[in-house]
C-alpha positions as CSV (number, residue, x, y, z in Angstrom):
1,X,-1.6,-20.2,13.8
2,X,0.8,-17.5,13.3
3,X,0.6,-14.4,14.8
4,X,0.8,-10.9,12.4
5,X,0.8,-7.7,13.6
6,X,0.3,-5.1,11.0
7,X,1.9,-2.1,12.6
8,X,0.4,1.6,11.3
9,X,3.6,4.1,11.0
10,X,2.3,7.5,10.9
11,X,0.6,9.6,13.8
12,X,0.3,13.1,11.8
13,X,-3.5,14.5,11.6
14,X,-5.3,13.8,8.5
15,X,-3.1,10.3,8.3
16,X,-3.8,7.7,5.4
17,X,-1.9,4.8,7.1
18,X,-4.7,3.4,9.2
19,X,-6.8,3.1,6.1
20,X,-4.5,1.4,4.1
21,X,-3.6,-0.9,7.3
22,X,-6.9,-1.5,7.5
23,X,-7.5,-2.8,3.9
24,X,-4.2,-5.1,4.4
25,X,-5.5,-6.3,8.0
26,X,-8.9,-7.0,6.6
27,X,-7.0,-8.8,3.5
28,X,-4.4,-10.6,5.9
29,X,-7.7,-11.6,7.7
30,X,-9.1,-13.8,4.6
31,X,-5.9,-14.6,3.7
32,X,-6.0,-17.2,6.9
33,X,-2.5,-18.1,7.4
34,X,-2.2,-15.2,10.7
35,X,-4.2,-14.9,14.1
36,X,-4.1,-10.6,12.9
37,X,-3.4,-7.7,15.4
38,X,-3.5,-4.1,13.8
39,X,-1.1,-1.9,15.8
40,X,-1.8,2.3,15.0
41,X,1.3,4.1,16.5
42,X,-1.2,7.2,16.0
43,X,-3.2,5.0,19.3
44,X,-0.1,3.7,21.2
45,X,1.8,7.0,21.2
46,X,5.2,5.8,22.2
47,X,7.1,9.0,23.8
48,X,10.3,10.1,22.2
49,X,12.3,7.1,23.5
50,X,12.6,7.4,27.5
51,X,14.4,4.6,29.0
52,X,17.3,4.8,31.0
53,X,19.0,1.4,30.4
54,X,19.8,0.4,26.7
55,X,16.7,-1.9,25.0
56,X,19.3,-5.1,24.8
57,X,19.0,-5.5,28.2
58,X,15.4,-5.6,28.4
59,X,15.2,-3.4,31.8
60,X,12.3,-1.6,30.9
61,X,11.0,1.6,33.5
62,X,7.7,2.5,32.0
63,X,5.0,0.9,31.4
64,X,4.2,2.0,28.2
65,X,7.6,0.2,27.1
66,X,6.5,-3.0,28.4
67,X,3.0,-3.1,27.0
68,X,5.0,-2.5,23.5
69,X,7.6,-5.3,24.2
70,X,5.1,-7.5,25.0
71,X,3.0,-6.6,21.8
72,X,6.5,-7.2,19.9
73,X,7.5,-10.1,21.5
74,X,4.3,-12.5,21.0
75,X,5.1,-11.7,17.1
76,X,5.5,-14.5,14.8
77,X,5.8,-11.8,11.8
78,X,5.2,-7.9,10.8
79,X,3.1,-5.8,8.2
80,X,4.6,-2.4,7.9
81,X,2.6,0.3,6.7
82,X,4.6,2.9,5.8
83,X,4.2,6.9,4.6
84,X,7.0,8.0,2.6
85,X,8.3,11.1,4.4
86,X,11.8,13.4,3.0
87,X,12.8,10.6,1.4
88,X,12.8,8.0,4.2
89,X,10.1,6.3,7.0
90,X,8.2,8.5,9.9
91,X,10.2,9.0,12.6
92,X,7.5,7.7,15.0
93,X,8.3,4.0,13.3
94,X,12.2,4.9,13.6
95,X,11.2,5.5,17.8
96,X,9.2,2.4,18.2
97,X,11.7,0.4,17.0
98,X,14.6,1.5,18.9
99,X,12.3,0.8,22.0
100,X,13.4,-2.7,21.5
101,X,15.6,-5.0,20.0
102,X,15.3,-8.8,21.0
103,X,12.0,-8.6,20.5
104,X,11.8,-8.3,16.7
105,X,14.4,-10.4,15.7
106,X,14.4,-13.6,13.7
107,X,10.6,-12.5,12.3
108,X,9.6,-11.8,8.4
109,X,8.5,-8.2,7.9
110,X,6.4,-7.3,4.9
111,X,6.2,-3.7,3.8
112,X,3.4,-1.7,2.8
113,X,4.5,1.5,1.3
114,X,2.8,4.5,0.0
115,X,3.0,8.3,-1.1
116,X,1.5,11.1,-2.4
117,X,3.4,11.4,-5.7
118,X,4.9,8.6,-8.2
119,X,7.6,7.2,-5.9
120,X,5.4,4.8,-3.6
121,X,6.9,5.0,-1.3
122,X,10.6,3.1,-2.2
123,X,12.9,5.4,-1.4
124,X,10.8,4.7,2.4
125,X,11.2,0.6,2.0
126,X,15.2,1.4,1.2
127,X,15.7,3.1,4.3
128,X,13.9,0.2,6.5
129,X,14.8,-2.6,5.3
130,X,18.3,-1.2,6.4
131,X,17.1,-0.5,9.7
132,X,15.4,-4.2,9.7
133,X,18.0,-6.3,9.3
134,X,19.9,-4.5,12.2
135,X,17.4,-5.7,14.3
136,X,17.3,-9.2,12.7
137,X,14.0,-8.6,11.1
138,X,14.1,-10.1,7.6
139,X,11.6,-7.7,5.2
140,X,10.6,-10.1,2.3
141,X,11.3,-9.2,-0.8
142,X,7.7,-8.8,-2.1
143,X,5.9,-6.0,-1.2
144,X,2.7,-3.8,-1.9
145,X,4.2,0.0,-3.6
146,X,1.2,2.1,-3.7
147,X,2.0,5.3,-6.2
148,X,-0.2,8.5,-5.7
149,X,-2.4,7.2,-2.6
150,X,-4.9,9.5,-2.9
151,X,-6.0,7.8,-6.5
152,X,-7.3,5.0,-4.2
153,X,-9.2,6.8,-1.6
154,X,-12.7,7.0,-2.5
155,X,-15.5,10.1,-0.7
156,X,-16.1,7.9,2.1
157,X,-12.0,8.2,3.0
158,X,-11.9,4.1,2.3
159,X,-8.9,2.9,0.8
160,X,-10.3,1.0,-2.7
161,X,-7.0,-1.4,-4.0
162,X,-6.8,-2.1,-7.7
163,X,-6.6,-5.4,-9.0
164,X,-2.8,-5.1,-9.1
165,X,-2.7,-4.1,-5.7
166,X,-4.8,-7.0,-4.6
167,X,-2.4,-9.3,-6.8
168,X,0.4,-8.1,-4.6
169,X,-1.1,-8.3,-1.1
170,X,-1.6,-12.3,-1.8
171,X,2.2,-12.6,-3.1
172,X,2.7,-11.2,0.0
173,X,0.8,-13.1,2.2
174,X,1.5,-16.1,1.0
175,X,5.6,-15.1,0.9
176,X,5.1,-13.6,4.5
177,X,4.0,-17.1,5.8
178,X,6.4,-19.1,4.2
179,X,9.1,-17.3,5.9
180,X,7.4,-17.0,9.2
181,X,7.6,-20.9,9.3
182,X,11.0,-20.5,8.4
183,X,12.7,-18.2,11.0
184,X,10.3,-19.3,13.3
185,X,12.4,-23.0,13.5
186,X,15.9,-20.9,13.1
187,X,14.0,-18.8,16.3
188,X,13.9,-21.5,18.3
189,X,16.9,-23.2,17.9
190,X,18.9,-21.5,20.3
């Protein structure tokens, strides 16, 4: 079985990425094509990057750095979930990226994007699926784009998905697996 790891972008207080990762975990879960790991960078709390010797050589000094490689590395594919913030990603998902570079390459990346206002979070998705593809991670074209977030967030601070958002999550599960079987041969032929 493939192995997902759905990777929770934003660390601010009063964040709504861990409840949305949670709904696409929990939905990447039925969907039974993945082993599932959620990933919170709120939890991890990657340091402003602090290695001395440049990610391609894969010298890493701390150990936080190597717990995230090795997270990275037993990847077969990636869930993004993703704030929009000034127009672009958090800049905690910009730093744990650049921690690395081998280790997300030749994977499928689905994106889950969201913000407050009408946007949902594209102009975010633009942005890193840029960044992505410099580090040889292919983000699939379908997506889930959730418009004014907090429409979906009931009293109980659960994240309740319309039947459109539903529709898109299986589009792309089932996409996100296709393509993990894909670059995972193109992976391994060396």
């Amino acid at each position: 079985m493939y192995k997902l790891k759905i990777i929770s972008s934003t660390v601010r207080p009063g964040r709504k990425g861990p409840i949305i990762a949670k709904w696409i975990t929990e939905a990447a879960q039925a969907h039974g094509g993945f082993e599932v790991e959620f990933l919170d960078l709120g939890e991890i709390n990657l340091p402003l990057m602090n290695e001395a010797v440049h990610p391609t050589m894969r010298q890493y000094e701390h150990e936080h750095t190597k717990q995230w490689s090795s997270k990275i590395e037993e990847a077969d594919a990636f869930v993004f979930v993703t704030a929009e913030y000034d127009y672009s990603y958090p800049a905690s998902l910009k730093n744990a990226l650049e921690y690395l570079v081998h280790e997300w390459a030749y994977k499928p990346a689905g994106i889950v994007s969201y913000s407050a206002g009408a946007f949902a979070g594209v102009r975010a998705v633009m942005s890193l699926k840029s960044d992505l593809l410099s580090l040889k991670t292919i983000a699939i074209h379908e997506m889930v784009n959730i418009p004014v977030v907090h429409q979906y967030i009931n009293d109980e601070n659960q994240f309740v998905p319309d039947e459109k958002l539903n529709t898109a999550s299986t589009l792309m599960l089932n996409q996100l697996t296709r393509w993990t079987k894909g670059l995972k041969a193109i992976k391994e032929d060396k």
